[in-house]
Short mmCIF file of the C-alpha atoms (twelve columns), coordinates in Angstrom:
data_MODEL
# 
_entry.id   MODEL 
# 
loop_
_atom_site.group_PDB 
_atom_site.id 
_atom_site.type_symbol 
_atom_site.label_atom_id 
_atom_site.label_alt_id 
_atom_site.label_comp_id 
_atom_site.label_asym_id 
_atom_site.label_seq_id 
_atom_site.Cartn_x 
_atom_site.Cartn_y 
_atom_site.Cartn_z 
_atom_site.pdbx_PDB_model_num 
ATOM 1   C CA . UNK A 1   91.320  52.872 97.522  1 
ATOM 2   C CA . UNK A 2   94.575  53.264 95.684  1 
ATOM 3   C CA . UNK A 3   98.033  52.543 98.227  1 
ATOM 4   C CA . UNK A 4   101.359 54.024 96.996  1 
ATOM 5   C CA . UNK A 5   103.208 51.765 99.025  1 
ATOM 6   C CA . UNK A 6   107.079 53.744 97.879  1 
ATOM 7   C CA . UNK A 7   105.198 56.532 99.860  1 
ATOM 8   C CA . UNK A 8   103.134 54.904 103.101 1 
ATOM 9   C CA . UNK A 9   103.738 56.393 106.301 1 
ATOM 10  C CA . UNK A 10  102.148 57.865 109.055 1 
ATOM 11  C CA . UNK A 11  100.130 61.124 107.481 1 
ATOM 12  C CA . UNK A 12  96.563  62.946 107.729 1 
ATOM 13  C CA . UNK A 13  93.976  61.995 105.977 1 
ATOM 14  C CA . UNK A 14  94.252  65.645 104.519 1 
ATOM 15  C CA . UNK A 15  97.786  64.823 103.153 1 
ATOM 16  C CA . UNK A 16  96.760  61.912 101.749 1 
ATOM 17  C CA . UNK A 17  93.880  63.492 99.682  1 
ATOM 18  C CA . UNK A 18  96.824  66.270 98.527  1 
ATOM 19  C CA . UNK A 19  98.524  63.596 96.882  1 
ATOM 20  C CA . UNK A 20  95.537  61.708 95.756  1 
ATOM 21  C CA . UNK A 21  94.450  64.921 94.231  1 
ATOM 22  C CA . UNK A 22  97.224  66.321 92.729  1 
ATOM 23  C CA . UNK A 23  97.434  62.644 90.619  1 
ATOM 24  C CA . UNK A 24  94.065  61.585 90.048  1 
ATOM 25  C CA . UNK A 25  92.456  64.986 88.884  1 
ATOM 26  C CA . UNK A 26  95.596  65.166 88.033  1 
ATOM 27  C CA . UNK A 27  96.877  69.083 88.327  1 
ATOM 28  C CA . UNK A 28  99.560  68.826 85.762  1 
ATOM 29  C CA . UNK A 29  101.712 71.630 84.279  1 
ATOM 30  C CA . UNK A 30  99.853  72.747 81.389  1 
ATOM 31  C CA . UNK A 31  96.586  72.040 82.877  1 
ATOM 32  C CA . UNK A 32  93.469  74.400 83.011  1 
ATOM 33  C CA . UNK A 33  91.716  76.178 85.875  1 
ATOM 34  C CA . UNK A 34  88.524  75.905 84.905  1 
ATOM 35  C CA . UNK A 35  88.384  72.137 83.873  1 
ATOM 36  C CA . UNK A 36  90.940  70.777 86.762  1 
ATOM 37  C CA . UNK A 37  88.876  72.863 89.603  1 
ATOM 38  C CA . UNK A 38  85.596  71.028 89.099  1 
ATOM 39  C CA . UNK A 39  87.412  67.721 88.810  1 
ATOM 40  C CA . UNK A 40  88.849  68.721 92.262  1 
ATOM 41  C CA . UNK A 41  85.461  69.713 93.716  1 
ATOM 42  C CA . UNK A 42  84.146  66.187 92.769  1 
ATOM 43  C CA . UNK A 43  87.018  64.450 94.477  1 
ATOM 44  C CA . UNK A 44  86.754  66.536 97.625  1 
ATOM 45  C CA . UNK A 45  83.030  66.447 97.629  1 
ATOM 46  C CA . UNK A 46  83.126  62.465 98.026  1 
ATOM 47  C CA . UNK A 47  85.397  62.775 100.813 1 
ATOM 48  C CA . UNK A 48  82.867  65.048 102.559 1 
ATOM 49  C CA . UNK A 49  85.275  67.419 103.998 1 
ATOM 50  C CA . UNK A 50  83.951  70.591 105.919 1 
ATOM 51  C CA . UNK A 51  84.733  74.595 104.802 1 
ATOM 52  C CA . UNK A 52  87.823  74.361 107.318 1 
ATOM 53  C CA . UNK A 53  89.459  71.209 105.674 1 
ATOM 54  C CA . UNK A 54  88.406  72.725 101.937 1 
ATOM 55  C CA . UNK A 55  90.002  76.193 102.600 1 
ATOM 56  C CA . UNK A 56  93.131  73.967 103.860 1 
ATOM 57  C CA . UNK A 57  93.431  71.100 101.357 1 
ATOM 58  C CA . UNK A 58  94.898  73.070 98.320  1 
ATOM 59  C CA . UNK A 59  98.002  74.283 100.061 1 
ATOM 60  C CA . UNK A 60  98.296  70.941 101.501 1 
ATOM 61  C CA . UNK A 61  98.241  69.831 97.662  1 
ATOM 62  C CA . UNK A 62  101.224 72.269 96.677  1 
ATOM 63  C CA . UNK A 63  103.114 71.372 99.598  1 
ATOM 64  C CA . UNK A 64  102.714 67.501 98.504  1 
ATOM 65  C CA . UNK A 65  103.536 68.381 95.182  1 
ATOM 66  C CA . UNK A 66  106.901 70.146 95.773  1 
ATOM 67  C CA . UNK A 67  107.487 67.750 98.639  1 
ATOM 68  C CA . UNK A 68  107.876 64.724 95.827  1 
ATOM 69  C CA . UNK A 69  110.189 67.004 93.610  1 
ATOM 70  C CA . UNK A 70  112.466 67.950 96.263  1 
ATOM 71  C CA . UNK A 71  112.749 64.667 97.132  1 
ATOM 72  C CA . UNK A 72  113.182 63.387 93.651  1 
ATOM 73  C CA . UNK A 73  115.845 66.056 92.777  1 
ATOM 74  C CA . UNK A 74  117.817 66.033 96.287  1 
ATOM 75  C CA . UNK A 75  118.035 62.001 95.921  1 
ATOM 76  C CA . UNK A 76  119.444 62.846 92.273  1 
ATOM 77  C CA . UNK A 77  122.271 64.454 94.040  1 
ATOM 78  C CA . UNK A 78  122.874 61.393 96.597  1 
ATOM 79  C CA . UNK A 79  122.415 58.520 94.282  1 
ATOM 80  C CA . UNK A 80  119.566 58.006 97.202  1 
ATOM 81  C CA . UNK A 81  117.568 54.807 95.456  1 
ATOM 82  C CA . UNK A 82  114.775 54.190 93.811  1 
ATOM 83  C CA . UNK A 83  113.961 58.003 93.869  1 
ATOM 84  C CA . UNK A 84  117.149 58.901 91.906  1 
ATOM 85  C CA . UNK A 85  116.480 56.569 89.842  1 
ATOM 86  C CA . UNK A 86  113.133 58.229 88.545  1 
ATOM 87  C CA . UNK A 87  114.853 61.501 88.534  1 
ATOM 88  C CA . UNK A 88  117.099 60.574 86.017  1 
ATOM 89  C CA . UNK A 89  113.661 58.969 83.944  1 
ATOM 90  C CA . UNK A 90  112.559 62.315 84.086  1 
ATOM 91  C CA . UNK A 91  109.821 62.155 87.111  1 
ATOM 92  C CA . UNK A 92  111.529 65.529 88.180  1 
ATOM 93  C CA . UNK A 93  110.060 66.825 84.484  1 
ATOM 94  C CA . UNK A 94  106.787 66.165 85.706  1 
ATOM 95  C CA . UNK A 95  106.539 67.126 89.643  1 
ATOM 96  C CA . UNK A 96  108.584 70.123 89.554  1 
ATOM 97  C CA . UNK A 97  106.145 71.779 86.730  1 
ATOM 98  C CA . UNK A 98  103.049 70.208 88.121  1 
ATOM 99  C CA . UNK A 99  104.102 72.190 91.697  1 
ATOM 100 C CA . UNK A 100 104.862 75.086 90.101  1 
ATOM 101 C CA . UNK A 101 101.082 74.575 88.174  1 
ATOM 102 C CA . UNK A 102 99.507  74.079 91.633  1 
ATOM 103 C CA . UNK A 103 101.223 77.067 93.310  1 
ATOM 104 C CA . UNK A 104 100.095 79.766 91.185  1 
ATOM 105 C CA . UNK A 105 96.385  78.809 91.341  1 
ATOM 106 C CA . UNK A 106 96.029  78.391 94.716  1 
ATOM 107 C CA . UNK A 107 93.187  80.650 94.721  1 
ATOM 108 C CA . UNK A 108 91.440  79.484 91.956  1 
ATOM 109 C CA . UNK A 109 91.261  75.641 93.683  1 
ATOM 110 C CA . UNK A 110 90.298  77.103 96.844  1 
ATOM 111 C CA . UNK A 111 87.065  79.020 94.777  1 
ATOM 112 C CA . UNK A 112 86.059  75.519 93.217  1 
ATOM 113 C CA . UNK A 113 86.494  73.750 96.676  1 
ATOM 114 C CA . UNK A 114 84.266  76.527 98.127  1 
ATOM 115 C CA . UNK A 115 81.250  77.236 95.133  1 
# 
């Protein structure tokens, strides 16, 4: 197990395997469908989650995704610290896309998570 201390908090376990997904697969702009979907399944498949919590998990992953670019962006406007910080180090470059990546394949993760 892998803690991101900068992000621990109270959470689901579903919401944590968003995040661990969306890094470890990882869904990154650019990516592919068809090689990051069974690279999903595998992930979610060791976790043992039901039809319910597979139909659920890859909005869960968008909304993860865009969570850590709004946050990265709005704490570029308020100097807010460390997460401006890796705005301006271009972390912003990388979640915003990646969210964007995530977004418009929803279906296509929820297919893999289901086959």
């Amino acid at each position: 197990m892998f803690i991101d201390w900068d992000g621990a908090g109270p959470g689901s376990r579903l919401w944590d395997l968003a995040y661990t997904a969306s890094t470890f697969v990882p869904m990154c702009a650019g990516g592919d469908p068809v090689v990051d979907g069974p690279r999903l399944r595998a992930l979610v498949d060791g976790y043992g989650l039901d039809e319910q919590q597979r139909r659920a998990l890859p909005a869960l992953i968008a909304a993860h995704t865009r969570g850590m670019y709004d946050l990265l962006h709005s704490a570029s406007l308020t100097g807010e610290q460390p997460w401006a910080r890796l705005y301006d180090e271009g972390h912003g470059e990388h979640w915003g896309p990646a969210a964007d990546y995530i977004q418009e394949h929803l279906d296509e993760w929820t297919v893999a998570l289901l086959e």
